[in-house]
C-alpha positions in Angstrom: 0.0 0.0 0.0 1.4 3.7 -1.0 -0.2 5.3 1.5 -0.2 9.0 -0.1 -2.4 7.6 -2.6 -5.5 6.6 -0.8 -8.1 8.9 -0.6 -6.6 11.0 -3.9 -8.5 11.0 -6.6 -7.8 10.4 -10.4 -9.2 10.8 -13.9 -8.0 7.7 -16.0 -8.9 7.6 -19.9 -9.1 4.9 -22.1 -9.7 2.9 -18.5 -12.5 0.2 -20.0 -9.8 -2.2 -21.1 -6.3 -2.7 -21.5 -3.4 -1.2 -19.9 -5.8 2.0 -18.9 -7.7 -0.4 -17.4 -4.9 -2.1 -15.1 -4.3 1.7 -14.4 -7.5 2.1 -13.2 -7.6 -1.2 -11.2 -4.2 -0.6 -9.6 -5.0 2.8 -8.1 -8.7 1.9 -7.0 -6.5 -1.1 -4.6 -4.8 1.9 -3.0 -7.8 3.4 -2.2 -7.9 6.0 -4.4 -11.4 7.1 -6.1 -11.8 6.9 -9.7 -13.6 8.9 -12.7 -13.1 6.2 -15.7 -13.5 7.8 -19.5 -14.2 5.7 -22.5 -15.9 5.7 -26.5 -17.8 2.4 -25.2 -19.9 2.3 -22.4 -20.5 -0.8 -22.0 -16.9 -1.9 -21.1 -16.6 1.1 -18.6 -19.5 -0.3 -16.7 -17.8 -3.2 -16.3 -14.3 -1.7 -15.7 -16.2 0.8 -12.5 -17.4 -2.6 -11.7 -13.9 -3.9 -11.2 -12.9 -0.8 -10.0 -15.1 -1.2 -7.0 -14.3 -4.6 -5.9 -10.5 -3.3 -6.1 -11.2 -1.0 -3.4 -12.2 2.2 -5.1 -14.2 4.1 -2.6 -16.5 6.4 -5.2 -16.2 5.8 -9.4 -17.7 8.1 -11.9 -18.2 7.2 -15.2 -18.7 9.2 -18.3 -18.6 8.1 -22.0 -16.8 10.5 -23.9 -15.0 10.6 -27.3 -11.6 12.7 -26.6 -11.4 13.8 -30.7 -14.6 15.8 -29.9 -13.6 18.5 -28.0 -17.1 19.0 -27.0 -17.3 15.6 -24.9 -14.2 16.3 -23.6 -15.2 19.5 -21.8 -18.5 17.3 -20.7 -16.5 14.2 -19.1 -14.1 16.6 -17.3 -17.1 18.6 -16.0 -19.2 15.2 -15.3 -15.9 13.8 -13.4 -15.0 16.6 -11.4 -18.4 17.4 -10.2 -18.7 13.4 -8.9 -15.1 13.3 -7.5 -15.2 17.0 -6.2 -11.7 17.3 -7.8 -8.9 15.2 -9.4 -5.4 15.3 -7.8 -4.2 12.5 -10.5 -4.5 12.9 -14.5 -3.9 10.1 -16.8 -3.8 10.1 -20.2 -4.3 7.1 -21.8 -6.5 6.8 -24.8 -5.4 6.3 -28.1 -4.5 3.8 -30.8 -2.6 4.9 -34.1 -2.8 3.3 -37.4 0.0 1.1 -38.8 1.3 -0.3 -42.0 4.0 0.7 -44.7 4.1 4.7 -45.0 3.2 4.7 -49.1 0.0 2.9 -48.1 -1.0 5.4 -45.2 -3.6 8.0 -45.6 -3.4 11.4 -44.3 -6.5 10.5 -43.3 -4.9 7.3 -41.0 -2.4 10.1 -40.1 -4.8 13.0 -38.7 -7.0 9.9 -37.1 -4.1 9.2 -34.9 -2.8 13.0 -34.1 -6.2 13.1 -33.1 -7.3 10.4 -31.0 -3.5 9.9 -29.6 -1.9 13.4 -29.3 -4.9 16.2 -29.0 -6.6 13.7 -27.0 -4.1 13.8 -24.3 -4.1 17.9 -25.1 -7.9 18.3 -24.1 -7.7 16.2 -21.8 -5.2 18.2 -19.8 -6.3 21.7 -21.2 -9.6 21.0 -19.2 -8.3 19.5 -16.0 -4.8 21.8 -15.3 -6.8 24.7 -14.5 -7.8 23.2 -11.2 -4.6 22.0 -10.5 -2.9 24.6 -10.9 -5.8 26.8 -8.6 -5.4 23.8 -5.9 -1.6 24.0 -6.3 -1.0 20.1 -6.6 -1.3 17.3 -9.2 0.2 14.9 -11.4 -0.6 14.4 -15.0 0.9 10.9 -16.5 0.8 10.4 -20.3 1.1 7.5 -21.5 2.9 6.9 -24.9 4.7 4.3 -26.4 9.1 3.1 -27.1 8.0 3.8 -30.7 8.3 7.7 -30.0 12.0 7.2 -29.0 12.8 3.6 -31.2 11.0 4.8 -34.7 9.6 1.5 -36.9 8.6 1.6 -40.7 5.5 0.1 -40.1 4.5 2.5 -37.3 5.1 5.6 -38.3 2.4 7.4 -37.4 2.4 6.2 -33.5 6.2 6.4 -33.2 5.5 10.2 -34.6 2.7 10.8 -32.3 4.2 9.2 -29.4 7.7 11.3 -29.7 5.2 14.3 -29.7 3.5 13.3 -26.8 6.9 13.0 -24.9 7.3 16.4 -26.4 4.3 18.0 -24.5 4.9 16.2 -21.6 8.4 17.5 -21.0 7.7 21.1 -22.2 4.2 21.3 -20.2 6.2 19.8 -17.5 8.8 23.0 -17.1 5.8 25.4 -16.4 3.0 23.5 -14.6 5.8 22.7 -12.0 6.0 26.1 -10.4 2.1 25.5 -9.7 3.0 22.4 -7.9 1.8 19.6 -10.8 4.2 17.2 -11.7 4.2 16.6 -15.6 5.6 13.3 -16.9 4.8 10.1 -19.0 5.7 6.3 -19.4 6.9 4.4 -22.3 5.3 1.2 -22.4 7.6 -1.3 -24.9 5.7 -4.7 -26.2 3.0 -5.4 -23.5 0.4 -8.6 -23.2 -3.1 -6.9 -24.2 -5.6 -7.4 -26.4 -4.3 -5.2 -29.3 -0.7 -6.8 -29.0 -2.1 -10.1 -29.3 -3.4 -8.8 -32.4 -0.3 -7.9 -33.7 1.0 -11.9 -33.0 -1.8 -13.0 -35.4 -1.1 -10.5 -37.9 2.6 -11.4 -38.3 1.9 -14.8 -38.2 -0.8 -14.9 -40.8 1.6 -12.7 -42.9 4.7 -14.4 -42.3 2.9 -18.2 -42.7 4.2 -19.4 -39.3 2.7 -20.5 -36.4 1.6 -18.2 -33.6 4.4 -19.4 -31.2 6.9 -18.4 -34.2 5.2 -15.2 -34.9 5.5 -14.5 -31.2 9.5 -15.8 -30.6 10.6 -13.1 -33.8 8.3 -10.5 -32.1 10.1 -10.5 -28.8 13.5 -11.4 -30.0 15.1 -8.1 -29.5 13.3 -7.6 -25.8 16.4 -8.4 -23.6 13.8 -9.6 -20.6 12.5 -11.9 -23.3 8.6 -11.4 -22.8 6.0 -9.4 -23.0 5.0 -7.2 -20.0 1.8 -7.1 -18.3 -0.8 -4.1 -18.2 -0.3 -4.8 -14.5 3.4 -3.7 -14.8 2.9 -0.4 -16.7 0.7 0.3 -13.7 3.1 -0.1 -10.9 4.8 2.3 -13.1 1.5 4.8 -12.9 1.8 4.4 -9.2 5.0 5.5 -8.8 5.0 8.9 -10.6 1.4 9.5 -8.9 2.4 9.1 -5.4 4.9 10.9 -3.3 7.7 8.2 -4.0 8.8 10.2 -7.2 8.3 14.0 -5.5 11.7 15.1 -7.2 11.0 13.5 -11.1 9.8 15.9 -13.1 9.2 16.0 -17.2 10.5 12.3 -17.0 10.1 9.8 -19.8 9.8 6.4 -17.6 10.8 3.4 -20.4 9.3 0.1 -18.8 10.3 -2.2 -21.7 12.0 -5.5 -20.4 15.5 -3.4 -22.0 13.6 -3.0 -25.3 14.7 0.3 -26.3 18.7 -0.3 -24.5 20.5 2.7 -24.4 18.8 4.9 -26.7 
């Protein structure tokens, strides 16, 4: 148990599955209550669900799409009314189109600058304000080792993701003389849904089995496996509480050694 942490409260997007979800999970077992943001409501029911039997003492929920900036302004609004404040941001919606550049749209381009990037952008545009007025918070992005290890065949997430490190570092250098820490994790190749996903593709495209598929994928992770949603939240935890009260427009890399020395 962090102690700091319980009875704090935090605004977690993309928290109906995934890793946002084991964000969402980990904080509610240190007591801490919850507003939970997603497009699909029927998975955040069941994630505020969860949530509760994890400890969470009070979770709002509000269905919101972060590329309308419209719904963003309503879910901060509907969150902060329920919690009465939020002393813990994180940004964690997003998914970003993939494939060989010449076959990329802009359209697959501004899709992912919108739901990734000016997601995270609304998101904190909304909910700084307070902070800064209560003169405490932490805002945690979370982006991806493409931003810092670029790949061919994800261009457009390793671009968003280096931009999201971007804004996270230079919002970091202001919002700290208002007391909110500014700072983000780098997840590298993590057990979830969408990576398992990414196992099937290569396999089907490859011709090899899934086991195969999976080996090549994870052959350049020193740790050699994937990391669990679970672990990206201990990471969450850390930068919210007051363990890391002197890190400040850090880039946290929790890859198994993924990335190395880059």
């Amino acid at each position: 148990m962090i102690d700091d942490l319980r009875g704090k409260t935090a605004l977690v997007t993309g928290s109906s599955q995934g890793i946002g979800k084991a964000i969402a999970l980990a904080l509610a077992a240190q007591g801490v209550s919850l507003g939970l943001c997603a497009r699909g409501k029927e998975n955040l029911e069941s994630a505020a669900a969860d949530a509760k039997k994890a400890g969470s003492p009070k979770v709002v929920v509000a269905a919101a799409d972060c590329t309308d900036p419209g719904d963003v302004k309503g879910m901060v609004s509907t969150i902060s009314s329920g919690l009465g404040h939020i002393d813990i941001l994180v940004n964690c919606v997003g998914r970003a189109k993939a494939g060989p550049f010449l076959q990329l749209t802009d359209q697959d381009w501004l899709e992912t600058i919108n739901l990734k990037l000016m997601a995270a952008v609304r998101v904190t545009r909304e909910v700084l304000p307070h902070m800064i007025e209560a003169k405490a918070g932490r805002i945690i992005n979370i982006g991806g080792v493409f931003g810092t290890k670029p790949s061919p065949f994800s261009l457009p997430m390793g671009v968003v993701n280096a931009g999201l490190f971007n804004f996270t570092k230079g919002l970091a250098q202001d919002a700290v003389r208002h007391g909110v820490l500014v700072n983000a994790i780098s997840p590298g190749r993590v057990d979830t849904p969408l990576f398992e996903k990414l196992v099937e593709r290569q396999a089907q495209q490859t011709g090899v089995s899934r086991e195969r598929a999976l080996e090549t994928i994870l052959s350049d992770v020193p740790i050699g496996r994937a990391g669990t949603a679970a672990e990206i939240a201990n990471a969450v935890l850390y930068l919210a509480s007051d363990l890391s009260s002197y890190v400040v427009g850090e880039i946290l890399t929790v890859d198994g050694g993924w990335v190395k020395c880059l």
